[in-house]
C-alpha positions in Angstrom: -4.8 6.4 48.6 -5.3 3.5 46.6 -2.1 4.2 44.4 -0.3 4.4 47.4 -1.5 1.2 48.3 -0.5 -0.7 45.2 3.2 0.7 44.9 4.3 -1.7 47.9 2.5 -4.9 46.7 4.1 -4.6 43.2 7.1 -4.5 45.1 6.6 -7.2 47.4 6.2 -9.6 44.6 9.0 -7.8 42.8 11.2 -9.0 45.5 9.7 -12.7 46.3 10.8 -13.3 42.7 14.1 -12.1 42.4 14.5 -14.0 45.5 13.3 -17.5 44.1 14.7 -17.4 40.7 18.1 -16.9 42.5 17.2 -19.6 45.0 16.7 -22.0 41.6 19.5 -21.1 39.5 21.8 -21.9 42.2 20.5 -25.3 42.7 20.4 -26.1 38.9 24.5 -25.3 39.0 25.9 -28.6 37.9 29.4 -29.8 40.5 31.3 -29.4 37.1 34.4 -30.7 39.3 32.9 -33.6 40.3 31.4 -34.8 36.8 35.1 -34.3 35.2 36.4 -36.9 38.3 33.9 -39.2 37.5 34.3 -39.2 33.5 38.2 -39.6 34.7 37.7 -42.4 36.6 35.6 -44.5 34.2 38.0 -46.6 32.4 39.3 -43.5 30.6 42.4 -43.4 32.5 43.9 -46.2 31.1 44.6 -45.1 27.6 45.0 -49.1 26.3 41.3 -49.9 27.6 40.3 -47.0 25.7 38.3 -48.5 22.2 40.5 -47.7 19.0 38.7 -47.2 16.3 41.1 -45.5 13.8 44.2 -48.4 13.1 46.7 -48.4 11.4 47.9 -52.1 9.6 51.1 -53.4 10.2 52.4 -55.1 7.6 53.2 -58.7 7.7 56.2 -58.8 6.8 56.9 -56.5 10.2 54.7 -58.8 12.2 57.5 -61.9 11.5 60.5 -60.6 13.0 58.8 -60.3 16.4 58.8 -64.1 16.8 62.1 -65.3 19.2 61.4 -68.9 18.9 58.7 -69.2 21.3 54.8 -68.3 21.6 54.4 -64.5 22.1 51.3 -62.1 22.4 50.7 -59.3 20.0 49.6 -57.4 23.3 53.1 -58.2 24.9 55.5 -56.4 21.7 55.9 -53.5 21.1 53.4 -53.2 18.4 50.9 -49.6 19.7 47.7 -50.8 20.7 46.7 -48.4 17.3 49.1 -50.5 15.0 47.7 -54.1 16.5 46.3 -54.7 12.8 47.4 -56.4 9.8 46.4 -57.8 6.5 46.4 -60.1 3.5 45.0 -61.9 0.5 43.4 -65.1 0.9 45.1 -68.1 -0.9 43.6 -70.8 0.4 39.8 -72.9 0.1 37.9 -74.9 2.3 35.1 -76.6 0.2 36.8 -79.2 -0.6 38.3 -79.7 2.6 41.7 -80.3 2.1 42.1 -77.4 4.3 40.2 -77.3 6.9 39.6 -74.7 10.3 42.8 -72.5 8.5 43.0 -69.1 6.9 46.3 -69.0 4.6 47.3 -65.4 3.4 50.2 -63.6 1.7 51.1 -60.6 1.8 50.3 -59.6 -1.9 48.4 -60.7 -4.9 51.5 -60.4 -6.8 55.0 -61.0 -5.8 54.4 -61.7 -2.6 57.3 -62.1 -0.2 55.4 -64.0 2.7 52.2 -65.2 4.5 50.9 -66.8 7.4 48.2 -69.0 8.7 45.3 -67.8 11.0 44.0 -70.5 13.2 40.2 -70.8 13.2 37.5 -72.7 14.6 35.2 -72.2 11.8 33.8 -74.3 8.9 33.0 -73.4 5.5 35.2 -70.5 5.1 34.6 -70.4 1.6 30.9 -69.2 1.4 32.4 -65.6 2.9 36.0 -65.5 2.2 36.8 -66.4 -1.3 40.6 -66.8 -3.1 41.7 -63.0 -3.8 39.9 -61.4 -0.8 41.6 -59.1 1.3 41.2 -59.2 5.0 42.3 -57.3 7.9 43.3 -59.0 11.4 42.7 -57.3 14.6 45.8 -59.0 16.6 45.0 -57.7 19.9 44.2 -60.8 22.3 45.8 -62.6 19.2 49.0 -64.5 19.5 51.9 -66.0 17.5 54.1 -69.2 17.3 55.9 -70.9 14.2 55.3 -74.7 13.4 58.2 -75.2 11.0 58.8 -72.7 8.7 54.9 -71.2 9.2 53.8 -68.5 10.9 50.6 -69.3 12.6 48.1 -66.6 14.7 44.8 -68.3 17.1 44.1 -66.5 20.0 46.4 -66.2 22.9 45.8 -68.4 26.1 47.5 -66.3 28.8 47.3 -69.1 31.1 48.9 -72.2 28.9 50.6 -69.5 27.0 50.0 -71.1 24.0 47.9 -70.4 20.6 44.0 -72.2 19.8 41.9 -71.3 17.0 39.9 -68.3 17.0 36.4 -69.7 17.8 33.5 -68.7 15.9 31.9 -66.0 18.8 35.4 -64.3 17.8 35.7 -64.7 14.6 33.7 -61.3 12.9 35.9 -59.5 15.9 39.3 -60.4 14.7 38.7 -61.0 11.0 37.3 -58.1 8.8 36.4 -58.4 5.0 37.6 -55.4 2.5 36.3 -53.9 -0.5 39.2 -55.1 -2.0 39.3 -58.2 -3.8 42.3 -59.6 -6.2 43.3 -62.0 -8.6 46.2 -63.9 -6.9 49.2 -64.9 -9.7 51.0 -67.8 -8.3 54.8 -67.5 -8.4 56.4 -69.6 -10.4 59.0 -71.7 -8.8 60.7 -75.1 -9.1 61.6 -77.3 -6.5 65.0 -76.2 -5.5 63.7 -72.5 -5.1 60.9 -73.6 -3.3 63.3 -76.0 -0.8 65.6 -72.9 -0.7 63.0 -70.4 0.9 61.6 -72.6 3.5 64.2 -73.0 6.3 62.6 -74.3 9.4 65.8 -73.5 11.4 65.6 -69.6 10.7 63.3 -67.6 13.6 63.2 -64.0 11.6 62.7 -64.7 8.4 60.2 -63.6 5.8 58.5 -66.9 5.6 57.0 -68.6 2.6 53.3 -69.5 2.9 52.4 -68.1 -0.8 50.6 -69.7 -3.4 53.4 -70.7 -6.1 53.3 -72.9 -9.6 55.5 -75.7 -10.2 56.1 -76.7 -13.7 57.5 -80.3 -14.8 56.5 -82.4 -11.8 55.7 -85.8 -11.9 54.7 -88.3 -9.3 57.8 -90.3 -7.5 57.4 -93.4 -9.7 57.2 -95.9 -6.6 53.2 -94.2 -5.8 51.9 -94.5 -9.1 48.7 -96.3 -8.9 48.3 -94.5 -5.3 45.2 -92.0 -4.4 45.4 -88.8 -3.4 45.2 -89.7 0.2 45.6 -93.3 0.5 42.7 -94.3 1.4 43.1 -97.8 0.3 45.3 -98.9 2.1 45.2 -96.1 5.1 49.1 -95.0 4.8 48.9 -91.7 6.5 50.8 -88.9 8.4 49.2 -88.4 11.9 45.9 -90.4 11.4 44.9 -87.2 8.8 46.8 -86.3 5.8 49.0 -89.0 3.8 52.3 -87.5 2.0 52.4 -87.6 -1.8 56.2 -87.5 -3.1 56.6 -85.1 -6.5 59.8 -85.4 -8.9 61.1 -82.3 -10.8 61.7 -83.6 -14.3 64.8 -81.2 -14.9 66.5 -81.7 -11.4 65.3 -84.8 -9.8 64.5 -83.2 -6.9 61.6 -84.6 -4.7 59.2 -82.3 -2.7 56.1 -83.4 -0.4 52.7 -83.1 -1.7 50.4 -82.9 1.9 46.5 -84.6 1.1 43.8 -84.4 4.3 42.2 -87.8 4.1 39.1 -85.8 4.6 38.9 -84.3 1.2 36.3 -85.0 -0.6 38.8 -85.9 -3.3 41.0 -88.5 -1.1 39.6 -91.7 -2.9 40.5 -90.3 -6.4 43.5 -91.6 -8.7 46.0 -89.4 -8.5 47.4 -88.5 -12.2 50.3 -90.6 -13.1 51.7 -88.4 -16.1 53.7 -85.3 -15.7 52.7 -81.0 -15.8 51.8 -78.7 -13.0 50.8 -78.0 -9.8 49.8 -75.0 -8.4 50.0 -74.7 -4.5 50.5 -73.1 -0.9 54.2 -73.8 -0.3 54.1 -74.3 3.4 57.0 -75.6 5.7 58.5 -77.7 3.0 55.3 -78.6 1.7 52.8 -78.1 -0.8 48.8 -77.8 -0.3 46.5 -78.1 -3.0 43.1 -76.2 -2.6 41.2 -78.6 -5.1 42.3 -81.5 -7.4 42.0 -78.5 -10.3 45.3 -77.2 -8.8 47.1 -80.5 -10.5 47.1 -80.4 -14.3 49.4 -83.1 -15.3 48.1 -84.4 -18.9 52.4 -84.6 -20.5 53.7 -88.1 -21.2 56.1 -88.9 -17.9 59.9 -87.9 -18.2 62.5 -90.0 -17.2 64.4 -89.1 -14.3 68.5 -89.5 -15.3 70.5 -91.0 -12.9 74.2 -90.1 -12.2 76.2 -92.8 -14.0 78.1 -95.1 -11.5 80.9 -96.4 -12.1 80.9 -100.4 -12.8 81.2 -102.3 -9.0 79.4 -98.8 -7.3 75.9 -99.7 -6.1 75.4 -95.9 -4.2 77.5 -92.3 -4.6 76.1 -89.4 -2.8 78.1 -86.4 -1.9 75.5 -83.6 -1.3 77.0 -81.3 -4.0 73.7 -80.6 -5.9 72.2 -79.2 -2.9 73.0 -75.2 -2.7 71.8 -73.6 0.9 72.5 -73.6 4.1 69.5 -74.7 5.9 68.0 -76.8 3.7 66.2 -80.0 4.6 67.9 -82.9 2.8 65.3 -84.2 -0.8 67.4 -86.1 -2.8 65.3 -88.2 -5.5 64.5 -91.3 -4.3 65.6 -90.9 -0.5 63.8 -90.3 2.6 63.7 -87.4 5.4 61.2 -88.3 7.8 60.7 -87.6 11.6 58.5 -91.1 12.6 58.2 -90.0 16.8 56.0 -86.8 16.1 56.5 -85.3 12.5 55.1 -81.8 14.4 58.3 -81.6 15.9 60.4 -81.2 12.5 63.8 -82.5 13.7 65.0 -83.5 10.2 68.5 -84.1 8.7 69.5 -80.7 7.4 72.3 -79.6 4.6 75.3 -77.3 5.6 78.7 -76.3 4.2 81.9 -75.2 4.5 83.0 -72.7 1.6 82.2 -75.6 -1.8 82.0 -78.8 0.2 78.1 -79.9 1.3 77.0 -82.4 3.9 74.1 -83.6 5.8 73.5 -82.7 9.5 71.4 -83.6 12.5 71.6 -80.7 14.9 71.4 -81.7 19.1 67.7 -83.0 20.1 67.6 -80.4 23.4 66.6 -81.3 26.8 63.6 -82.9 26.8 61.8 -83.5 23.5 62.0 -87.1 22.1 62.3 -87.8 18.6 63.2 -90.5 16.0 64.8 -88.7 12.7 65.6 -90.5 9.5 68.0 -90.2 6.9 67.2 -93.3 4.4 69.1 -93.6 1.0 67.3 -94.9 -1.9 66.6 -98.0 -2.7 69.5 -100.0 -3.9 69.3 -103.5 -5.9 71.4 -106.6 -5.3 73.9 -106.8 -8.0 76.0 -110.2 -7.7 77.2 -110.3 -4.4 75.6 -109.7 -0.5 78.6 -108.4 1.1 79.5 -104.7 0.2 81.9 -102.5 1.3 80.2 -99.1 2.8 82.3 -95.8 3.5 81.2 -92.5 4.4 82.8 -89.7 6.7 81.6 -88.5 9.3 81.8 -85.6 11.7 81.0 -85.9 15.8 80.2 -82.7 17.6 79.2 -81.4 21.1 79.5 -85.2 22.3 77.4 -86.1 25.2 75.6 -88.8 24.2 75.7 -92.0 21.3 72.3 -90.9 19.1 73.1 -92.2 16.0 73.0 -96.1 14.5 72.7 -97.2 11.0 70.7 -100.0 9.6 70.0 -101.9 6.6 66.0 -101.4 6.0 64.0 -103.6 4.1 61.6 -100.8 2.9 59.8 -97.2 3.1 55.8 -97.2 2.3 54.6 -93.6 3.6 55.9 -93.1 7.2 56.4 -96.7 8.0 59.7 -98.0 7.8 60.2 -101.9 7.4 63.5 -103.4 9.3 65.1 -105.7 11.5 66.5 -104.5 14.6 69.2 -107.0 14.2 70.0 -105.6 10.5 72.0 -102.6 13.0 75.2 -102.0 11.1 77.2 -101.6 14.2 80.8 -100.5 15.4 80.7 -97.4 12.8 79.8 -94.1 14.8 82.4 -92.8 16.7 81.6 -92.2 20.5 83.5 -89.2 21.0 84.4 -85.6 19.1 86.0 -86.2 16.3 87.4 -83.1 15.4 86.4 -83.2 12.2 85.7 -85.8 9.5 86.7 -89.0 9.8 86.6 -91.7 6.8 84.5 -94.8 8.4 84.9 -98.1 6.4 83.5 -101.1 6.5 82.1 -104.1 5.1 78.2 -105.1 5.6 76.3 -108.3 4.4 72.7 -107.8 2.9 69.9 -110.4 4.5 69.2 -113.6 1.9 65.5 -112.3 2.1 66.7 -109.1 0.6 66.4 -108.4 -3.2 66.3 -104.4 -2.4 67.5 -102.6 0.5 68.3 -98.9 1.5 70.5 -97.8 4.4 69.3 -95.7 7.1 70.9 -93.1 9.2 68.7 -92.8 12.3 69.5 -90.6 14.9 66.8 -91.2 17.9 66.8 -89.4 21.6 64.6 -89.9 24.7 63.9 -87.8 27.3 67.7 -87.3 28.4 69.4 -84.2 27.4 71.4 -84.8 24.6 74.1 -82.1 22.3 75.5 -84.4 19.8 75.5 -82.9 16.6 76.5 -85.4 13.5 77.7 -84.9 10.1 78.1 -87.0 7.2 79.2 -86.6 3.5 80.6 -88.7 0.9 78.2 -91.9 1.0 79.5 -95.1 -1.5 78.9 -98.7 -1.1 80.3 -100.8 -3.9 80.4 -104.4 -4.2 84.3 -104.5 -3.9 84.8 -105.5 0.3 87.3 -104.7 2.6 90.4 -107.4 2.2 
């Protein structure tokens, strides 16, 4: 009896387990379908808001071409979201601040064929990025716009669509430090090569913005005495830098020198003898990291003039100038743009087949400006009235732009004159088809021992397509009978 009594309580509990653990295990049964929704459905659908943490760097010299002559957004190109990286070497310094809140780098520390400017809101860069490092730039949320001939990246405002610095919350995001650290060799340029390669007027170009060497350059001889940034007598370019004008000893071309009047160098005398500079040739212009960039310890050369002819006070036919493109520095005259130098309207060279000439291009719809072309300065010989011929070219006329005046004198961007000096009656007001010879005789102020003549083509707000053209620029002391 009492084994019969045991077999059906084992048995019981037997089945009260079997019963339970099968009860459990199908409670414990994850809703596999539901989990995979959910994973689905958490920002994982979208693959750009997906984190990318393998990139691939687009070289910069395939970031430029994107740029169609307005703003644009990495984000908006065609660039993958994977390839929305690029890099550089470092050429530039802040701790001296003659640069300040900018990055400049170039593609490579030897040879390089281009760089660009990043836009930051940072000070000190120095102390963490030194001359030679190589850094990578995360360009999502990044954009691009050229001032110039440069190439510069801040982030993108989606509402102004426009470019500010990268702040400094943002900075560690976008800008990443290599292992990778070189010696930067300047290339070694002269002043014509360096005018050549900055064309403000090209939108897909390989720009400039490299560090380059200049050899044989002197300071214009009308700023010797003159500080690095002016500071004496507060000449200066948009209340913050003050242009420095350099002379190539073997050509006699001129190229801007660009000083912050924040350096802690812009009270220094700037060296008056002759050697080289070494530089970030940006838009047209040269940057110096330090005041150990400028070595000039030769005796000055002398600049030779072209030999005019007895009677001849001026001769200037563009011939020595080579490219297409190229904003006008001839020794001794004056390009300038005195509305909003930002806006780099300037008098630019073009050709047909051998023959050069100067040109301002149409101002657009909206944008005012006031653009100079100023001749050197010319000296009174033995008589006040002169004869003055020039040709001239009038195209896509729809309004009168251009005047010319006698100016009493140039000191940084501050030109002296007399409204009433206007030599008028001598720019056509219609096409012209062509050149046309214009000839004249003007008569230089008593009060003037030294004058220049000026070419100033100036547009307001109006719309305005006229395109002018000049060439062959003589005034001799022999006038019109």
């Amino acid at each position: 009896m009492k084994n019969n009594l045991l077999k059906p309580i084992i048995a019981f509990f037997i089945i009260a387990s079997t019963v339970y653990s099968c009860a459990e295990d199908e409670i414990s049964i994850p809703d596999l379908d539901n989990e995979i929704e959910e994973i689905t459905n958490d920002g994982m659908d979208d693959e750009k808001d997906a984190e990318i943490t393998n990139f691939t760097v687009t070289e910069l010299s395939q970031i430029v071409p994107f740029y169609n002559g307005d703003v644009i957004a990495f984000a908006d190109t065609s660039i993958l979201p994977e390839a929305l990286m690029t890099k550089g070497f470092v050429i530039s310094n802040d701790s001296k601040k003659n640069i300040n809140h900018e990055i400049y780098i170039q593609d490579k520390a030897l040879n390089p064929t281009g760089g660009v400017v990043i836009d930051v809101a940072v000070d000190d860069i120095y102390r963490t990025l030194g001359v030679g490092q190589e850094i990578q730039v995360k360009l999502a949320g990044l954009g691009m716009q050229k001032i110039g001939s440069t190439i510069h990246i801040g982030t993108y405002d989606k509402v102004s669509k426009s470019i500010t610095p990268i702040s400094s919350d943002q900075f560690d995001t976008h800008i990443i430090k290599t292992d990778i650290t070189e010696t930067i060799v300047p290339k070694v340029l002269t002043i014509q090569q360096a005018l050549e390669s900055t064309d403000p007027n090209a939108l897909n170009t390989t720009l400039p913005t490299i560090l380059v060497t200049l050899e044989n350059i002197q300071l214009r001889e009308d700023q010797l005495g003159s500080t690095y940034a002016d500071v004496d007598n507060t000449i200066s370019v948009n209340g913050s830098h003050v242009i420095k004008a350099l002379t190539d000893c073997d050509s006699g071309l001129s190229i801007d020198l660009q000083n912050s009047i924040s350096s802690n160098f812009n009270s220094r005398a700037f060296p008056n003898e002759q050697g080289t500079i070494t530089g970030i040739l940006s838009s047209n212009t040269l940057i110096i990291r330090e005041i150990d960039d400028i070595v000039f310890e030769e005796t000055r050369c002398e600049i030779v003039e072209n030999v005019l002819d007895p009677g001849v006070l001026l001769s200037e036919d563009f011939q020595s100038i080579s490219k297409i493109g190229e904003i006008i520095s001839l020794n001794g005259w004056e390009n300038m743009n005195i509305s909003n130098p930002q806006l780099l309207k300037f008098w630019i060279s073009n050709m047909t087949d051998t023959d050069a000439f100067a040109e301002i291009e149409q101002g657009g719809a909206t944008t005012n400006y006031d653009a100079w072309l100023i001749t050197k300065e010319i000296e009174i010989d033995q008589v006040r009235t002169l004869k003055l011929t020039f040709d001239i070219n009038v195209h896509k006329h729809n309004s009168d732009n251009l005047k010319l005046f006698i100016i009493d004198n140039v000191t940084g961007d501050i030109i002296d004159f007399d409204e009433a000096n206007e030599i008028e009656d001598v720019v056509p007001l219609n096409n012209t088809e062509g050149f046309n010879t214009q000839e004249l005789t003007i008569t230089i102020p008593e009060n003037l021992d030294q004058f220049r003549i000026g070419f100033r083509y100036k547009k307001g707000s109006t719309a305005a397509t006229t395109e002018y053209q000049i060439d062959n620029i003589i005034l001799t002391e022999d006038p019109v009978q």
